[in-house]
N, C-alpha and C positions, 0 to 999 in steps of 0.2 A: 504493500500500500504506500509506504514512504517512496519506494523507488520509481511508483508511478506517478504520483506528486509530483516529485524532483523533475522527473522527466515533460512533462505535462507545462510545469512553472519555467522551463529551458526553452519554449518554443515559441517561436518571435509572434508579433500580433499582427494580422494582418491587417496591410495598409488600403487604401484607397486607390483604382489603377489611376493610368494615366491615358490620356485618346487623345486622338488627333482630327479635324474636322478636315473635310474636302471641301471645295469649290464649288458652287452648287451650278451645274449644267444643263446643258437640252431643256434649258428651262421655255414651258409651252402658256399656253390659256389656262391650265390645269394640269401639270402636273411638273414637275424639275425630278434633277438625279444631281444626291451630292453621295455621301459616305464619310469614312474616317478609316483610320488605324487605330490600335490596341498597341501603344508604345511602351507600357510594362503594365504585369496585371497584378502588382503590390504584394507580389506575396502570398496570392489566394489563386483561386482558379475562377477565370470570367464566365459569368455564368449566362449573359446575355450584352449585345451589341446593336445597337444603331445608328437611329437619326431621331432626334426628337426638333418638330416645328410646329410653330402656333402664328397667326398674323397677328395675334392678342398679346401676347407674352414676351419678354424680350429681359432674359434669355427662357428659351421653351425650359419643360422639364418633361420628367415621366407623366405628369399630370395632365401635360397637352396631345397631341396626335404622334405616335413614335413608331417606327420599323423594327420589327426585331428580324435582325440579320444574322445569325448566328452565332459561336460562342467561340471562346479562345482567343488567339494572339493572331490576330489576323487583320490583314485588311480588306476594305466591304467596302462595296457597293448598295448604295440606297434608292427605291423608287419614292418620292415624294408624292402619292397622289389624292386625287379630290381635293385639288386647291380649286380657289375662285379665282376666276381671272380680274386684273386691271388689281389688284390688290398685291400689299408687303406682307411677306413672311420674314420670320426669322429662324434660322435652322441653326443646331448644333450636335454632333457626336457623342453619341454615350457609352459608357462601358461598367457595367454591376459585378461587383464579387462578392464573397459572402461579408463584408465590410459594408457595403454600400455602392454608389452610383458617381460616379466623376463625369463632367461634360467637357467638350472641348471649348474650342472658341466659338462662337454666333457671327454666323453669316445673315449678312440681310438681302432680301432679294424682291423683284417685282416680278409679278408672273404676266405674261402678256394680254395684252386686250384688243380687241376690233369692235368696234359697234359701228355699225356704215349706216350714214344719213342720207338722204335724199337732200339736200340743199335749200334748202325755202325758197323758195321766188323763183326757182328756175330747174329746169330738165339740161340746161346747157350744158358741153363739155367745158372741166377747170381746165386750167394750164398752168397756173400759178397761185402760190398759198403761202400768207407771211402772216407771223405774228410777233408781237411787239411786247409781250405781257403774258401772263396767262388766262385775261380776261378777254381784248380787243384783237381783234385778225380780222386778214380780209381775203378774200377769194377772187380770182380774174378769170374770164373765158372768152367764148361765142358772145360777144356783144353783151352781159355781162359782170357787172363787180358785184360782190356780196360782203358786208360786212355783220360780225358779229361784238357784241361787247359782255356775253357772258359762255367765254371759253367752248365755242361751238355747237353751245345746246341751242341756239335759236340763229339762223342768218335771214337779214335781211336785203332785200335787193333794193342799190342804189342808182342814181340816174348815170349815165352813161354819155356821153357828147362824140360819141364816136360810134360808126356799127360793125366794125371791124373788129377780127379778135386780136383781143390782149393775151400773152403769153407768158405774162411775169411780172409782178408787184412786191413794190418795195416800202418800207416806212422807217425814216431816223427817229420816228417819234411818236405820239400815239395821235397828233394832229397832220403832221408830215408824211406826203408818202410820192411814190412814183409809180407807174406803170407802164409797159412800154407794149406794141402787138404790131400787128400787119400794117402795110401803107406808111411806117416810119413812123406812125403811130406814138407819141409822150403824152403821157396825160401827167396831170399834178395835182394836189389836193393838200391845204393849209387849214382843213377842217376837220377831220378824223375820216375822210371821202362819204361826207354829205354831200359836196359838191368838185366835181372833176373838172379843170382847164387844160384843153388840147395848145401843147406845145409844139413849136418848130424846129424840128428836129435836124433839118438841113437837106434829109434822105426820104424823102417823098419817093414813096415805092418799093422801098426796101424794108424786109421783113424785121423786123426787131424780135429776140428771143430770148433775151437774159438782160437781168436790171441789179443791180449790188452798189451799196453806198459805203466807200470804207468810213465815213463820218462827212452827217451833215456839216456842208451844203458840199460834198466832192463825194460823187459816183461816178458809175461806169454805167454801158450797157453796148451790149453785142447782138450781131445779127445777120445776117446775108452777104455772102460777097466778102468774106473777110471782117464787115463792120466793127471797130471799136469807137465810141462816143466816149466825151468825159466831159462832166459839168463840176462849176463849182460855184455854183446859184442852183444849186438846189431841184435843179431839171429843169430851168426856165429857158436854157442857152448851152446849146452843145457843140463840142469842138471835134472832128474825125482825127484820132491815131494813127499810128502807120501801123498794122496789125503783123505786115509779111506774108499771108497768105490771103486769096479768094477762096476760099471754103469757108462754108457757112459754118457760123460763131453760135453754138445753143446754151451755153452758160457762161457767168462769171462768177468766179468768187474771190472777196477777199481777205487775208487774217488781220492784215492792217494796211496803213495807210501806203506802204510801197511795197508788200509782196502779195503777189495776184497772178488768178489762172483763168484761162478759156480755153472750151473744150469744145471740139464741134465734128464734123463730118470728115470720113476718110481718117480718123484716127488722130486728127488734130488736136495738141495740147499744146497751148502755149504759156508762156512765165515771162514776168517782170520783175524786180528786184526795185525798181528806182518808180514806183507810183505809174507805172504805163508809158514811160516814157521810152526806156526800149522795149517790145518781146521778142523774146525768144523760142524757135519750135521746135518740140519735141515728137517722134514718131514713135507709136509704140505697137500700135494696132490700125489694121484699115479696117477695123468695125468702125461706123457713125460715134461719137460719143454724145452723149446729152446732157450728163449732171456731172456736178466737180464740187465737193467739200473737204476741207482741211480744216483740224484742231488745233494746229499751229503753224508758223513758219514754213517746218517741216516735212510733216506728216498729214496725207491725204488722200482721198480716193476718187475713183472717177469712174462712171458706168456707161455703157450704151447697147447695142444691138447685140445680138445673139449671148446675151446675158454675160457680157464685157464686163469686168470690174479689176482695176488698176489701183494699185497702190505705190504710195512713194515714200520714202522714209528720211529724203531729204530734198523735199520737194522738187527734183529734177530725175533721177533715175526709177522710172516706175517698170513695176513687175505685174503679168497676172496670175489674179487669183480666184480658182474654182466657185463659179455659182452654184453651179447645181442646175440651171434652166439655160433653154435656147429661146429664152421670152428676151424682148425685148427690156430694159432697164433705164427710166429716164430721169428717177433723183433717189439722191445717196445721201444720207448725214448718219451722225454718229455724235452721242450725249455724253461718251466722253473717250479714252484711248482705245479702249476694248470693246465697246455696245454702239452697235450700227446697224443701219435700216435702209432699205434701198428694194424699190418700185418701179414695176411696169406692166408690162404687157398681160390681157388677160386677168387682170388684179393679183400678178405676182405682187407676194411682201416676203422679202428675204431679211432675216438676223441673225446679226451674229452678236460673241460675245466674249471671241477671240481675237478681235483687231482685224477679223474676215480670212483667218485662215482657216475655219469651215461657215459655212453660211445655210442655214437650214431655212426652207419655206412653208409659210403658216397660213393655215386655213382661214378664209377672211369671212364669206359669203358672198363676193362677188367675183365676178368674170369679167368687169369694168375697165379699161383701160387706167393707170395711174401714174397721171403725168407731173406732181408737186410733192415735194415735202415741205412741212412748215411744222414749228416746234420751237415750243417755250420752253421753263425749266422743269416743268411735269410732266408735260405731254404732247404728242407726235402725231400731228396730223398729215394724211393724205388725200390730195383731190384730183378728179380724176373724169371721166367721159360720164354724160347724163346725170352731170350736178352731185356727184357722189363727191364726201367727207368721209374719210374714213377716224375716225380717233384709233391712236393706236399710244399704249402706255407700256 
């Protein structure tokens, strides 16, 4: 009896393990995949393994929705599922021994959304979608503007002084905006677009198809034939670029005030470094391109036909990378280095969550054409043929 004592009061106590959480991935409308490791099991034997997530709780526990993934020193793989979409979760790894339960770290994540509007006031195709806020945006098309002031639950349809379509709208402001469309087409508006005044553009005839303001009153805008414009009155008076090419111009974007891109047909990318004053062209692809966004300087993407998506990592040597589709692709953005979104043909919506080294495509409900992105700091809208908005979060 003493010797079993002895022996019994010699044996260490077990401790609490230790887990490691994974990255949470393939994250959909309803459902993500993270996991963890079992980095030491304290002493005891692990008697169970997961993922514990709640959108309520932060950090989850066993008390919230949990996987049990099987037992030991191992690492696992988690299905996360019956989430609700447009909603945050928070997830973290667990590991139980006969001591108790350790978690790892807490990831937070948003799972995806699509809810597709019909556009108030109009059946027309978008071409263009900006927002300035998370409340106030406006929409351009077929003859055309829609504005909303409460984050795309209601648009309404404003007057229009032109019947030609507009293909792209711009705002420095929540009263300041630009647009620009077919026929050389400027419109401008100093009232949150109540009221539009047709500007002279200089290119009567020539199609306009991208509008970018690196900071009021100095934009750009591109379009047929090579076109590059630039104002610095605010859209009211514009001066033609030397672009170096006749291929048509379908986007501009810029990160600041002297570095800037246009993307357009035949694979045309071009750059500036000094505000437009020279570009430079780069060849990368003879697919059409049509969208071009950068997070910085350096790094950015660019899409067009047969489901073309380029990236560059220092804003001049771009490489491609795998869609997944042979759908056309006409705008790209990305909410921060790794989460990106990019739309076309047939209401392709592709994300990624890699920087676009895989790109997965997501069930929306339509077969619409989508030809805009526009996107606040919550949420990601697209618009697109027969007056469709799509929200995507």
């Amino acid at each position: 009896m003493v010797l079993l004592m002895l022996v019994s009061a010699c044996k260490p106590p077990v401790s609490l393990p230790s887990v490691f959480t994974y990255a949470v991935v393939s994250i959909s409308r309803n459902s993500a995949v993270s996991g963890g490791s079992v980095t030491n099991a304290g002493n005891g034997t692990i008697k169970a393994y997961g993922v514990c997530y709640s959108s309520n709780s932060n950090p989850p526990t066993l008390f919230n929705s949990v996987t049990v993934d099987g037992s030991g020193t191992n690492s696992f793989t988690s299905n996360l599922t019956g989430l609700n979409d447009s909603t945050v979760y928070y997830a973290c790894a667990y590991a139980t021994n006969e001591s108790g339960t350790s978690y790892g770290a807490t990831i937070r994540f948003t799972t995806l959304g699509f809810s597709i509007r019909e556009a108030s006031g109009t059946s027309s195709n978008l071409f263009g979608i900006y927002f300035t806020d998370v409340n106030n945006g406006w929409a351009v098309g077929n003859g055309s503007i829609l504005r909303t002031v409460n984050g795309g639950i209601n648009w309404v349809k404003k007057s229009n002084p032109v019947s030609s379509q507009l293909n792209d709208v711009f705002f420095t402001s929540v009263t300041n905006g630009c647009a620009v469309g077919y026929n050389g087409a400027i419109l401008t508006t100093s009232d949150s677009g109540d009221n539009w005044v047709q500007q002279t553009s200089g290119v009567s005839g020539t199609t306009l198809t991208g509008v970018w303001f690196t900071n009021a009153p100095n934009g750009f805008a591109v379009g047929a034939g090579g076109m590059i414009l630039t104002t610095t009155t605010n859209g009211s008076s514009w001066t033609p670029q030397n672009s170096g090419t006749t291929n048509q111009l379908n986007d501009v974007y810029f990160t600041d005030a002297t570095h800037g891109w246009a993307v357009g047909s035949g694979g045309t990318i071009l750059t500036t470094s000094n505000g437009g004053g020279v570009w430079t062209s780069k060849t990368v692809t003879t697919n059409n391109l049509y969208g071009v966004y950068f997070i910085n300087s350096t790094t950015g993407w660019a899409v067009g036909d047969n489901g073309t998506i380029l990236t560059t990592n220092d804003g001049n040597t771009w490489t491609a990378q795998s869609s997944g589709t042979t759908n056309f692709l006409r705008s790209v953005y990305f909410t921060n280095s790794t989460n990106g979104y990019a739309v076309g043909g047939n209401g392709i919506i592709l994300t990624t969550n890699d920087a676009g080294a895989t790109w997965v495509a997501q069930t929306n409900g339509t077969t619409k054409d989508l030809h805009s992105l526009g996107y606040t700091s919550q949420t990601v809208y697209a618009a697109g043929n027969g007056g469709a908005i799509l929200q995507l979060q």
